[in-house]
N, C-alpha and C positions, 0 to 999 in steps of 0.2 A: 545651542547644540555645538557650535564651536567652540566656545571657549568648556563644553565639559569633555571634548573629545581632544581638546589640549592637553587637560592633566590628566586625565584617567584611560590606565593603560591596564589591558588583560593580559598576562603572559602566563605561559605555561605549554602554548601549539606554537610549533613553527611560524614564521612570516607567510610564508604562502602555503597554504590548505590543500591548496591543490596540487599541489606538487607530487609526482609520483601516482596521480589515480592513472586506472588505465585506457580510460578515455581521457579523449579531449572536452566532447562536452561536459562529462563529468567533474573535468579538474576545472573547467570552466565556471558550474555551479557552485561550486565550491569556494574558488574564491568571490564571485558574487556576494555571498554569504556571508564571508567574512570582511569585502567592504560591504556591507553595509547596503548593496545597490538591489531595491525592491524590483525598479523595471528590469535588472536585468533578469533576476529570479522569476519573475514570472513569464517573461519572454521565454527560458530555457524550459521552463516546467510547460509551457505552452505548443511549443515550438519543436521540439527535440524530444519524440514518444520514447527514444532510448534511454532517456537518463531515471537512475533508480534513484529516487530520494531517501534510499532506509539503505545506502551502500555506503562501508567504510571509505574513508583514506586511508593514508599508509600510517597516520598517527589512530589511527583507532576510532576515529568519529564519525558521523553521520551530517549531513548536514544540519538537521536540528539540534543535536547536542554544538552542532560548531557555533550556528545562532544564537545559543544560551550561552555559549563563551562568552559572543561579543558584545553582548544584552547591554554589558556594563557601560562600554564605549557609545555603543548606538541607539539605545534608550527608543527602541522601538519594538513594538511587540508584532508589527506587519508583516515579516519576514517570516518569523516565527508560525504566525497564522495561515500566510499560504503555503508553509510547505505542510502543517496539519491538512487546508482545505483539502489540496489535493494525494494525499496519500500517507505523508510520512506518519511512522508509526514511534505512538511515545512510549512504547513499554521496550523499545530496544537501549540495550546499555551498552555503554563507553567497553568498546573492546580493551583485554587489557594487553599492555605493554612491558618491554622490557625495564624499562625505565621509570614505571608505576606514573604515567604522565600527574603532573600536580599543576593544578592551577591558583593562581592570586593577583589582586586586582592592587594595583600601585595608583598613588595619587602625587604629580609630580608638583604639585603647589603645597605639600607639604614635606617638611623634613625632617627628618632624625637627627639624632645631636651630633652625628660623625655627617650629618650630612647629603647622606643617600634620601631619596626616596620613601615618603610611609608606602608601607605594605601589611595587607591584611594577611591572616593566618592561611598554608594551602593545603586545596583541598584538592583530593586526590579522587577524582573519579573514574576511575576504570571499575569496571562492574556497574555502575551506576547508570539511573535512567533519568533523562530531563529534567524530568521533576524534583529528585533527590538531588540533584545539582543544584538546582535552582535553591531551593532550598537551604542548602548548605552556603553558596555563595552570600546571600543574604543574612544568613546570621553570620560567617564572616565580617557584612562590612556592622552589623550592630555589635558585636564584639567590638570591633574596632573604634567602636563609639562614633561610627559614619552614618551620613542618610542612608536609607538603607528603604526605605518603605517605596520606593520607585518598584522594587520588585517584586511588589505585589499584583501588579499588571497583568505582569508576567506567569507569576503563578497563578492565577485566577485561568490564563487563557489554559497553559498545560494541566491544572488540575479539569476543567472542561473536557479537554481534549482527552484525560486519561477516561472521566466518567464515560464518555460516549464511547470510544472504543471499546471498555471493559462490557457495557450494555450491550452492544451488539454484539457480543462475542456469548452472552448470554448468564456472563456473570453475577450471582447473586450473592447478599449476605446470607446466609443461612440463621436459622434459627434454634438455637440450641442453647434451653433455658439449664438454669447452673443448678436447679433443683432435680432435674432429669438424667439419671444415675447412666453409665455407660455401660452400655452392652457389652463390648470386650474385659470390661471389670467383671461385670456378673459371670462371663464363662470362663473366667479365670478362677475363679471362688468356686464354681462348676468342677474344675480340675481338681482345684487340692481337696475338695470335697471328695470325688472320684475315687483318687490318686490314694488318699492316705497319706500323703505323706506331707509331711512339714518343716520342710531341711530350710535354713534361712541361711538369707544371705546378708555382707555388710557393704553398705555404698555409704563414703567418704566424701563430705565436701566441707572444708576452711578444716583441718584438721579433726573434725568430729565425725563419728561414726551415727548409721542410721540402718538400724536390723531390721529385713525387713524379708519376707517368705517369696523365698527363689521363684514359687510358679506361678506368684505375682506380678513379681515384676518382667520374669523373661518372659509370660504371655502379653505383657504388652508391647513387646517390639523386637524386632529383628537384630539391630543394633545390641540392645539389652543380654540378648539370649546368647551374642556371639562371643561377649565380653566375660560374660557371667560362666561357659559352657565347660572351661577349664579350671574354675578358679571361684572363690565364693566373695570374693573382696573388687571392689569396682570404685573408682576416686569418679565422681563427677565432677568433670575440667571444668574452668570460667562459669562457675555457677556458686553462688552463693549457699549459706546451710539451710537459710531459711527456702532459698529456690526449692534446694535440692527437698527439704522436708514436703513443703507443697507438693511435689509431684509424685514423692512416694505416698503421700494422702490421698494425692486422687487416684493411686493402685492400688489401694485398697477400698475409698470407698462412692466411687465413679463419679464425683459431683468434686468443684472447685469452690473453695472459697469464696462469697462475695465480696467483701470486705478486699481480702485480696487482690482478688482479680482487679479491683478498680486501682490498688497503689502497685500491683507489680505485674500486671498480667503479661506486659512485652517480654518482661525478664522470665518467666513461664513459660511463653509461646516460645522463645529462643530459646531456653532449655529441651522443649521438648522437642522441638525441630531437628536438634543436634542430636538427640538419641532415642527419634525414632517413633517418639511415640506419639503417633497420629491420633488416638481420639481425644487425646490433652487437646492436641496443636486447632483442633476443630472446634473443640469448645474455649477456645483461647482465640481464635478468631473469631466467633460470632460474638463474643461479649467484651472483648477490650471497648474501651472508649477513646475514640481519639481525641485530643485537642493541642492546643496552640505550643503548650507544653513538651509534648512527645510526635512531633509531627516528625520530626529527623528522626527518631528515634525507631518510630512506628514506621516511617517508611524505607529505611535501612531496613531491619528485619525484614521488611517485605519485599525489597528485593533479590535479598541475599537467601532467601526461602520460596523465590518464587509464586509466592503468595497474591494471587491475583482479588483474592479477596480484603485483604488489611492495603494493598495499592488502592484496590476500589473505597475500600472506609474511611481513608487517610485525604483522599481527592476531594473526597464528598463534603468531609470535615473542610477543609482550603477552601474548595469554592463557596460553601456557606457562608461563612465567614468573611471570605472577600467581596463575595455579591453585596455584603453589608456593610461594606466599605472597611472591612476590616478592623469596625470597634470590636472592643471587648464588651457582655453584660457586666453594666455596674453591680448586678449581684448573683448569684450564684441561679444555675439556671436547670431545672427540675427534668430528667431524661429517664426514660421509661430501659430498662433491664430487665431482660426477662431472668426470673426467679429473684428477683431484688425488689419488687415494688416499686418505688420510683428511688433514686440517689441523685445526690448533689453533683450536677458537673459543670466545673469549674473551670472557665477557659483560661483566668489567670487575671492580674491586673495589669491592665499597661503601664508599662515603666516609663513608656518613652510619648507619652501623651505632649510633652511640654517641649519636645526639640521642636526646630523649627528648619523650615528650609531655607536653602540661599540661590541663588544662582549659579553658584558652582559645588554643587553638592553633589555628594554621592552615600 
């Protein structure tokens, strides 16, 4: 532990965590936390009924996001665990900053050709929850071509931590087979049926045009209606054509792609999150598949969506996974979809089967 807490350094927070909170117990916990000192953490969490463990500092973190800072230095996941045992909560994300705080992990026993310090790529967690940190830091250091599997520990405890709060909270996957047309479609087909009328509008994504019947698309969303309410032409932003076609597919005919859904559903669910349209984003959450592949991808989305359902999908996936020590199936592994029968899902192959570890690894 010594010699990995000589070369590996986290930078990105202050030296002292505590600095500036508005207790003293609290700035006391705090840096606790960030040395690394388990007796004192739990004497304070013991001892001292005043102190919040899901309270910022003045750098925007909580005490568990600071313990996921320093994971990399102190290669323990105890710290981490009592402040889950007794309260802290993992769905709180990194307040953000002025300064957009970034963090990356430096290894002082190697160096660059000038010299300096390796350093891995940084990551920028304000808005972000434990978990998507954690995450993120970790494929950091496997980008970096570093050990990197130490933080699977880690994620295994917070992917736990997230299933169990999300469960108590009462959170479930829904079910909503992709063969089961949507109701807000059929009363839209309701209107222009009604209505008479058949005025169409054009929505633009990668410079191509996609015509498509105004009381369509503005009965599905609020967003849609406010965009569309002056004007018959609408550019859908960071979205792809093929995005964009998907989702005026399912304004017209209330059912999403299988096929689909399984190679683009994140890029779906975000589309339709962004404008609005909630029975997409519903059936975009009951049927994504998560795996090893889209686990950043999938839980970005879901916190930037608030989506306590694809957090819960995404956890469930991590822990599975790590409970199994975190192999990969050597072959593709049969997963039941409702309206798809069964499809192939594929957690990926391990690349990194043949590294090996060292004594000073990270």
């Amino acid at each position: 532990m010594e010699q990995i807490e000589a070369a590996v350094e986290s930078v990105g927070l202050a030296e002292d965590a505590g600095a500036d909170t508005s207790s003293l117990d609290q700035a006391s916990l705090f840096r606790a936390v960030q040395d690394g000192n388990l007796q004192s953490v739990k004497s304070f969490i013991k001892q001292r009924k005043g102190i919040n463990l899901n309270a910022y500092n003045d750098q925007g973190v909580t005490p568990l996001i600071l313990a996921v800072y320093k994971y990399e230095t102190h290669r323990s996941t105890e710290i981490v665990s009592s402040l889950l045992k007794n309260g802290a909560d993992v769905s709180i994300k990194a307040a953000p900053t002025p300064t957009h705080h970034k963090m990356s992990i430096i290894r002082h026993d190697i160096k660059n050709l000038d010299g300096t310090p390796a350093e891995t790529k940084r990551v920028v967690f304000d808005h972000k929850t434990p978990l998507l940190i954690a995450l993120e830091l970790k494929s950091a250091l496997y980008l970096k071509g570093w050990e990197y599997r130490h933080w699977d520990a880690l994620l295994l405890v917070l992917s736990e931590a997230s299933v169990n709060q999300l469960v108590e909270k009462g959170v479930q996957v829904p079910t909503v087979p992709l063969t089961t047309v949507s109701e807000v479609v059929q009363k839209n087909w309701d209107a222009v049926f009604n209505s008479g009328k058949h005025e169409t509008v054009e929505l633009t994504a990668e410079g191509k045009d996609i015509v498509a019947l105004k009381l369509l698309v503005t009965g599905a969303s609020k967003v849609l209606k406010l965009n569309l309410e002056h004007s018959s032409r609408m550019e859908i932003k960071d979205a792809s054509y093929n995005i964009a076609k998907a989702l005026v597919h399912f304004l017209y005919v209330g059912k999403a792609d299988p096929q689909f859904m399984l190679q683009r559903g994140i890029d779906l669910y975000i589309t339709a999150h962004k404008y609005g349209v909630d029975s997409l984003k519903r059936v975009c959450e009951a049927n994504v598949v998560p795996n090893q592949d889209n686990w950043i991808k999938l839980m970005t989305a879901a916190v930037e969506s608030d989506s306590q359902v694809l957090t819960l999908k995404t956890a469930e996936s991590i822990r599975e996974i790590l409970r199994n020590g975190g192999q990969q199936p050597d072959s593709a592994r049969l997963t039941s979809v409702p309206g798809l029968c069964t499809c192939a899902k594929i957690y990926g192959v391990t690349l990194w089967a043949n590294l090996e570890l060292s004594t000073l690894c990270l």
